[in-house]
C-alpha positions in Angstrom: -22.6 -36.9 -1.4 -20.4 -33.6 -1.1 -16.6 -33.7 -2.9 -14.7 -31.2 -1.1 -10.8 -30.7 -2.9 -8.5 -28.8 -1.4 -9.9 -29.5 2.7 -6.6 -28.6 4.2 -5.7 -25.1 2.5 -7.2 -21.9 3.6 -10.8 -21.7 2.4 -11.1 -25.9 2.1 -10.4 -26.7 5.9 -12.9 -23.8 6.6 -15.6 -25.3 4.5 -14.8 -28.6 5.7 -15.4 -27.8 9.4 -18.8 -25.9 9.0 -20.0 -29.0 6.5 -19.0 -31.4 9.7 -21.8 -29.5 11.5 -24.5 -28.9 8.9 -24.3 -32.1 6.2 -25.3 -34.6 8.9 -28.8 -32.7 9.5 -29.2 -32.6 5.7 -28.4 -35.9 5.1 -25.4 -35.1 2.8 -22.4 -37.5 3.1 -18.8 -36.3 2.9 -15.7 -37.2 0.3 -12.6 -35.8 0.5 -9.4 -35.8 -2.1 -6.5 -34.7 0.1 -2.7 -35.7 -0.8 -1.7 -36.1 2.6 -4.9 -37.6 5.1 -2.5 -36.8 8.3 -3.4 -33.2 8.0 -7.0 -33.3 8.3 -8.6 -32.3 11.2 -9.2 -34.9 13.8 -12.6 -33.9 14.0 -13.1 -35.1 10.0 -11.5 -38.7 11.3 -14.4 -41.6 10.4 -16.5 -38.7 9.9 -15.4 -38.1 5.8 -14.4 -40.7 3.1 -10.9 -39.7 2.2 -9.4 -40.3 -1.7 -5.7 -39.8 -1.7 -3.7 -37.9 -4.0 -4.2 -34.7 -6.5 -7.4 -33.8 -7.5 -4.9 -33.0 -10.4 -5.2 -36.4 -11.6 -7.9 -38.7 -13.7 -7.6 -41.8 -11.3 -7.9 -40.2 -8.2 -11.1 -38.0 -10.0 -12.4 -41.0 -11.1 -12.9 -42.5 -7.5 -13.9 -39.3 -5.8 -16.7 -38.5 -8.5 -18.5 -41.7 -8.1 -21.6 -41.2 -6.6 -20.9 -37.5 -6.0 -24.4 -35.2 -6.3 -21.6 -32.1 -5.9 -18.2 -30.7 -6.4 -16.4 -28.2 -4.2 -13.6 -27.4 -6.5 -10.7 -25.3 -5.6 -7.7 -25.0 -8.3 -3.9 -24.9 -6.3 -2.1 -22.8 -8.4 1.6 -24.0 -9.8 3.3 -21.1 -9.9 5.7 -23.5 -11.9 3.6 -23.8 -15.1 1.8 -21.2 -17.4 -1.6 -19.2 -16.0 -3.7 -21.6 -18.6 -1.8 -25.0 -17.5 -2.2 -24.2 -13.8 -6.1 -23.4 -14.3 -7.7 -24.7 -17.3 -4.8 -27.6 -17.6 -5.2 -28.4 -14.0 -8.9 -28.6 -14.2 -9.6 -30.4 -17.7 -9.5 -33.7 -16.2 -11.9 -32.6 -13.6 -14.0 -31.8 -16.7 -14.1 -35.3 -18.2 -15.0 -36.6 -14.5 -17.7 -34.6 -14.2 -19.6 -35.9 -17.1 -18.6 -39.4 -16.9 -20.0 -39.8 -13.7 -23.0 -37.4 -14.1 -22.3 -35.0 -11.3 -25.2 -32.3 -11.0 -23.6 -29.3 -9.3 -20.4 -27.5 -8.7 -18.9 -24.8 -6.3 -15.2 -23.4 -7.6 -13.5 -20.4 -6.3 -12.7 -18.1 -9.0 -12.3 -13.6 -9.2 -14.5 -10.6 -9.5 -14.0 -9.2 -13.0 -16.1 -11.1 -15.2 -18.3 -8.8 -17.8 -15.2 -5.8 -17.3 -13.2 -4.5 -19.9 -10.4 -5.5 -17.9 -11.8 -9.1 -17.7 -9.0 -10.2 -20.9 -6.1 -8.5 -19.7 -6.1 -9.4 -16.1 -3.4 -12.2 -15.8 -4.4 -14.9 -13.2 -8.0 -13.9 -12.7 -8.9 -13.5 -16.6 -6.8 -17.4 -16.6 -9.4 -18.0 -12.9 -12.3 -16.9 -15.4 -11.6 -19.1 -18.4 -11.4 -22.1 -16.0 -15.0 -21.0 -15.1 -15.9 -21.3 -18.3 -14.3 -24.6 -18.7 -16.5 -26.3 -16.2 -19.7 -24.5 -17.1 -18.8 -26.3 -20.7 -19.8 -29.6 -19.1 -23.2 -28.7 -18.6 -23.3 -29.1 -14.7 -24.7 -26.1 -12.7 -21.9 -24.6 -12.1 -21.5 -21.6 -9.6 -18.1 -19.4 -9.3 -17.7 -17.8 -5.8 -16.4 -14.5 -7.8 -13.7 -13.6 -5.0 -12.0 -10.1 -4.6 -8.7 -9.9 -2.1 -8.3 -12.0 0.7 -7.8 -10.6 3.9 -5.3 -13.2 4.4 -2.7 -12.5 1.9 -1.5 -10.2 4.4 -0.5 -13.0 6.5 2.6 -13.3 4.1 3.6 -10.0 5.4 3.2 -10.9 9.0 7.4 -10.3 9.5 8.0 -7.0 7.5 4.7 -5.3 9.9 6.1 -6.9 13.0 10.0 -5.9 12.4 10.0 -3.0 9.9 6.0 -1.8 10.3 5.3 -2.1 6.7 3.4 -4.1 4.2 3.6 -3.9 0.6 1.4 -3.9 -3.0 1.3 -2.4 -5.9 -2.3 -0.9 -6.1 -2.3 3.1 -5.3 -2.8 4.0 -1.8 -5.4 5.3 -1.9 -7.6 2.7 -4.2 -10.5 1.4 -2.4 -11.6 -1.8 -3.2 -13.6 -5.2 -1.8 -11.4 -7.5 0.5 -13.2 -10.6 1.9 -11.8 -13.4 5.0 -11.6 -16.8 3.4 -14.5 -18.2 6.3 -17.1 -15.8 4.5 -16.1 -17.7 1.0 -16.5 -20.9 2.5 -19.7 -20.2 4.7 -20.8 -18.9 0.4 -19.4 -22.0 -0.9 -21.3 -24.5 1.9 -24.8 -22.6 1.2 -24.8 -23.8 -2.6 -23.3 -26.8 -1.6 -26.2 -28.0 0.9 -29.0 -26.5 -1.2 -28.8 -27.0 -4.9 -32.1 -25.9 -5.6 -30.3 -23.5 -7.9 -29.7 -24.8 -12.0 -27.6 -23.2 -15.1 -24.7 -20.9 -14.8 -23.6 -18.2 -12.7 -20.9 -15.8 -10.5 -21.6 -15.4 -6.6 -19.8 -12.4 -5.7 -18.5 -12.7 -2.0 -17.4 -8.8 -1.2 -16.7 -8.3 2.7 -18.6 -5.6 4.2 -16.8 -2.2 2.9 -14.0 -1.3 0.3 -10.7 -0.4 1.8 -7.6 1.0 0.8 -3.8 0.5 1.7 -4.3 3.2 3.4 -7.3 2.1 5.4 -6.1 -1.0 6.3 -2.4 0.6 7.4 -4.6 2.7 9.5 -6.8 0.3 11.2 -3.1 -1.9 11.9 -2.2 0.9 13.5 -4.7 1.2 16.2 -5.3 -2.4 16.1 -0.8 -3.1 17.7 -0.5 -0.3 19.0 2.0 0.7 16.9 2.3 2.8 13.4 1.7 0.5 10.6 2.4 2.1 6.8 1.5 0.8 3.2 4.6 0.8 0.9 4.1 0.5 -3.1 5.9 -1.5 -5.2 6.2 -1.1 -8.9 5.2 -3.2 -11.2 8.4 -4.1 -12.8 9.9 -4.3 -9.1 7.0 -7.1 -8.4 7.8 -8.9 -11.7 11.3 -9.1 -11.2 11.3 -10.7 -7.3 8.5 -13.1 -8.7 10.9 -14.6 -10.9 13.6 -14.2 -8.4 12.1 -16.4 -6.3 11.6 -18.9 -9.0 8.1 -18.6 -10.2 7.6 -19.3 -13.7 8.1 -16.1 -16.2 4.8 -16.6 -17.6 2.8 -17.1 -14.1 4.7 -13.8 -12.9 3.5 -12.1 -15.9 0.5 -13.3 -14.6 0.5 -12.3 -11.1 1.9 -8.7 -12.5 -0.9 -8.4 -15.2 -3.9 -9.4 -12.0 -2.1 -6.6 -9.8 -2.5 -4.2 -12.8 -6.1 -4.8 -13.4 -6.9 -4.5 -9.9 -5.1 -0.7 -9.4 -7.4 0.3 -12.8 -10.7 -1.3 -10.8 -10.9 -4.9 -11.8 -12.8 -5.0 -8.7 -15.2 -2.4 -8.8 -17.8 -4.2 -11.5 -20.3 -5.3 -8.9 -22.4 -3.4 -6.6 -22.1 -4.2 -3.1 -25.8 -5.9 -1.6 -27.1 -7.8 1.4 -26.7 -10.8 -1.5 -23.6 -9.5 -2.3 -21.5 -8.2 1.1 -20.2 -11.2 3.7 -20.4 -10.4 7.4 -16.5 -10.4 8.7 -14.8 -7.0 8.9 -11.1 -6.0 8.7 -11.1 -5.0 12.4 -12.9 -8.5 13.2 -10.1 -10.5 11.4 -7.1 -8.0 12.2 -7.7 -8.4 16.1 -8.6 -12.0 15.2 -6.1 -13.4 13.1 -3.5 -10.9 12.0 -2.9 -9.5 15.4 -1.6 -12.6 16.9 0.5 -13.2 13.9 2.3 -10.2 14.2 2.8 -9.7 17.7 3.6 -13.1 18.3 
């Protein structure tokens, strides 16, 4: 038995699909905790056993754990609470689950950075990191998919590239670094999940096929619409102040602010790029597949 959380965001309803066509073969069985069941996929209809509500909370653990042989867990974060509260706090019931019912292993999705001497000072990911820890505390085997960039954040910027022909960050332009597509950390995340030959402790790094910078991917944009694309850099304080403009907890801002600093001074640079290491999908492959049509739309 497989607990998936999180099967309708963007890496759990990726996961969720390519377990629909590999768990039956291996004889795994499918659980899912999902607030709202409507927005599964109707191909996961009498295929999955469905626990409703937040994986958030002890009663709804306790009924999704039963029986489990392995955890898929993926941490929401509230931009409404603290960086500890929405990792750690979100996940300490998790903890308690884990042990009561004996669960053997577990998949989360956490950040590179781990073993860096940026790894304390990195807002979200260093509060990504201690939540790593939390669970490894348990004693289950416990592996973090140690995630840089996803290529999808750029989805958010979808409107200013389509009506002004800019995106925005607050790395240098010029700062090469890993970027991965969410399907590559969930085809990681379904490997562990269907073979748990592996025991103990570790980080899976999931890095895409090549670093790239602002400037790279502004450049490949470009050719991809038809149409000149530029990378725009936001300051730091600029950043911090529209995060709490839009409502976002001081605290988790900080947060979000800290992570963006870390990564312009090479958060994401600790590990060395491998056949273990690199994940198959390429910027072009996902710009022509998935950004394009956003944008053009």
């Amino acid at each position: 038995m497989i607990v998936i959380t999180g099967p309708t965001g963007n890496i759990g309803r990726h996961l969720l699909t390519q377990l629909l066509e590999s768990a039956p073969a291996a004889g795994e069985e499918l659980r899912v905790i999902v607030r709202d069941p409507a927005r599964l996929p109707d191909a996961a209809r009498g295929r999955v056993e469905v626990v409703t509500g937040s994986h958030a909370d002890a009663e709804v653990l306790d009924r999704a754990f039963e029986g489990a042989d392995a955890v898929f867990w993926l941490v929401p974060p509230d931009a409404s609470l603290t960086p500890y509260d929405a990792y750690s706090g979100f996940t300490r019931a998790a903890t308690q689950a884990l042990v009561a019912h004996g669960v053997g292993h577990v998949v989360g999705v956490s950040a590179l950075g781990r073993g860096t001497p940026l790894a304390d000072r990195a807002g979200l990911v260093t509060a990504s990191l201690a939540m790593d820890d939390l669970i490894a505390g348990t004693g289950v085997a416990y592996r973090a998919l140690a995630n840089p960039s996803f290529f999808e954040n750029l989805l958010e910027e979808a409107d200013s590239i389509r009506e002004k022909g800019v995106f925005t960050d607050s790395v240098d332009a010029e700062r090469k670094a890993p970027f991965v597509a969410v399907a590559d950390i969930a085809a990681a995340a379904a490997g562990l999940l269907l073979d748990r030959s592996w025991t103990g402790t570790g980080s899976v790094p999931v890095l895409g096929p090549q670093d790239l910078s602002p400037n790279d991917l502004a450049r490949i944009m470009t050719e991809q619409f038809g149409r000149p694309v530029r990378y725009e850099r936001q300051s730091f304080d600029e950043l911090y102040t529209d995060l709490v403009g839009y409502g976002l907890n001081e605290a988790f801002a900080r947060g979000m602010v800290d992570m963006k600093r870390a990564k312009d001074d090479g958060l994401d640079a600790g590990v060395a790029r491998t056949p273990d290491t690199a994940s198959p999908t390429g910027f072009e492959q996902w710009c022509a597949r998935t950004l394009k049509p956003a944008v053009l739309s």
